[in-house]
N, C-alpha and C positions, 0 to 999 in steps of 0.2 A: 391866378387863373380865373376868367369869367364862368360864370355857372349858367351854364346850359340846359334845354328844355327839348329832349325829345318830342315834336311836334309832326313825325311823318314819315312817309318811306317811298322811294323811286318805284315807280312799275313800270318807267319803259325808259329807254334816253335812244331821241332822234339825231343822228349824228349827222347826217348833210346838215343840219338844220339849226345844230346845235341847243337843241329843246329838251328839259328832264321835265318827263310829266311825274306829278308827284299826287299820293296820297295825303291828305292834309286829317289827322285823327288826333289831333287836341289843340285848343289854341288857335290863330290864324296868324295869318301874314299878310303885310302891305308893302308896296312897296316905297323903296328907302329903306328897310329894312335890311339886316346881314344875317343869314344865313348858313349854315356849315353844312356840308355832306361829310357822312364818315362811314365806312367801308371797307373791306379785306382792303382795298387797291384804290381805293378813295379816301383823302384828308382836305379838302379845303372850305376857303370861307368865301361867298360871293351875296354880293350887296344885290340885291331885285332888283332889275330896272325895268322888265316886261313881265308881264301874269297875261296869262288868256285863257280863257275858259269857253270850249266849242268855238274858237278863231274871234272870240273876242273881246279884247282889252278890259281888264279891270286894275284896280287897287286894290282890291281890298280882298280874301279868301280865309274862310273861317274853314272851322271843322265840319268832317263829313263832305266835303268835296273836292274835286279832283282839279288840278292843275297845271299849264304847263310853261315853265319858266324856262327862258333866256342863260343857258350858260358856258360859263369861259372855260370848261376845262371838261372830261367826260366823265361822266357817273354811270353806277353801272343799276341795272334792278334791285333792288333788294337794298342800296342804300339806304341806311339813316339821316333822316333831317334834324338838324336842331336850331335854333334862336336863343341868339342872350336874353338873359332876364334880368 
């Protein structure tokens, strides 16, 4: 099993839009990078392909800021974020 790093937690997921804006509270992420959600009714992994931060494009999100990523499947609030290490 890869060893994992709690890096964060959902505060909202926009579902037309398919957007999980996320808390980002250690570590950062870029993207290229993969990703897990895990939660009561959440388990998967998805590789960054968008970040935006206020409607605009980055790579790159450290700690202490908010986020919101591109994704394929729906996560709920309160998810956990994690990144291999």
């Amino acid at each position: 099993m890869i060893e994992e790093k709690k890096i964060g937690k959902v505060f909202a997921y926009f579902e037309k839009i398919g957007v999980a804006a996320l808390q980002i509270t250690d570590d950062h992420i870029e993207i290229g990078e993969t990703i897990r959600f895990k939660g009561q009714n959440t388990d998967f992994e998805e590789e960054i392909e968008s970040m935006q931060i206020d409607k605009k494009d980055v790579d790159y999100v450290e700690a202490g800021k908010s986020v919101g990523i591109r994704v394929s499947q729906k996560v709920e609030k309160g998810d956990e974020v994690y990144k291999a290490l």
